[in-house]
N, C-alpha and C positions, 0 to 999 in steps of 0.2 A: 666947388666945381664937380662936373660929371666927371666918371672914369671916361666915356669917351671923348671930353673935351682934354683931360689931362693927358690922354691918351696924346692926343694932336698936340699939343705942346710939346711931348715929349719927344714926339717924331720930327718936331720942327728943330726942336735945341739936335738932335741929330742929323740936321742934313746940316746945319751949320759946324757940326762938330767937323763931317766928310770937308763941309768946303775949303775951312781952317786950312786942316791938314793937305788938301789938295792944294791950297797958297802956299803953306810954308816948301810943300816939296818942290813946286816950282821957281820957290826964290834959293834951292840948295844947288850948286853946281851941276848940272848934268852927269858927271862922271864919277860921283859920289854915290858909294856903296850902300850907306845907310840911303840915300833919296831911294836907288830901284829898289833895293829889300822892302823897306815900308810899302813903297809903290806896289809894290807884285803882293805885297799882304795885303795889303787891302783891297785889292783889286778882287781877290782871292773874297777874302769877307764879303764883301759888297755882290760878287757874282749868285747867294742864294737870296740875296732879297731882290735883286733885280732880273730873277727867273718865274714871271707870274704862275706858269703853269706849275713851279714848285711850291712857290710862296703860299697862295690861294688852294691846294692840292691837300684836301682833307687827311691826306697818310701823312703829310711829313707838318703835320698842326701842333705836334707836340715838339717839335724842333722849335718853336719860335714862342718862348715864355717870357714872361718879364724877366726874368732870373739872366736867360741870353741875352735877352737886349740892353741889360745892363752890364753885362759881363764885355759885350760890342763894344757899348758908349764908353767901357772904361779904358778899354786897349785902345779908342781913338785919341784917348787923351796921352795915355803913356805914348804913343806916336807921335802923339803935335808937339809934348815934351823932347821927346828925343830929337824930333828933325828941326824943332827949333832949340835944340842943346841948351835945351834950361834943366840939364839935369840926369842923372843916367835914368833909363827907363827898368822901372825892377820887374 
């Protein structure tokens, strides 16, 4: 496969990674601490890729490596662990 078809793959296993985590925090009680903390982290994460004028913004290019996006994809996972308590999150 191409880099940029690997690319798109990669970017698809991570919106599924967000949406995971977005189900599991929805099925955690409302008034549960770890639900808002994940919730406010990630919202936090997710607010520079869903800033185009950043994202697309030739200064901050070296912000967004593969090196990051995998260091992203791996904290969504340590979160879907934690908010579906399969385990403490290291």
């Amino acid at each position: 496969p191409t880099t940029q078809w690997e690319a798109l793959r990669e970017g698809i296993d991570d919106l599924r990674y967000v949406a995971t985590l977005e189900q599991a925090l929805r099925a955690r009680d409302t008034d549960d601490a770890t639900r808002r903390r994940v919730d406010a982290q990630l919202r936090s994460l997710l607010e520079g890729y869903l800033d185009p004028a950043r994202f697309f913004d030739p200064k901050h290019a070296d912000e967004y490596t593969p090196e990051k996006f995998e260091r992203d994809r791996q904290q969504l996972i340590r979160w879907i662990r934690e908010v579906r308590a399969e385990g403490p999150a290291p």
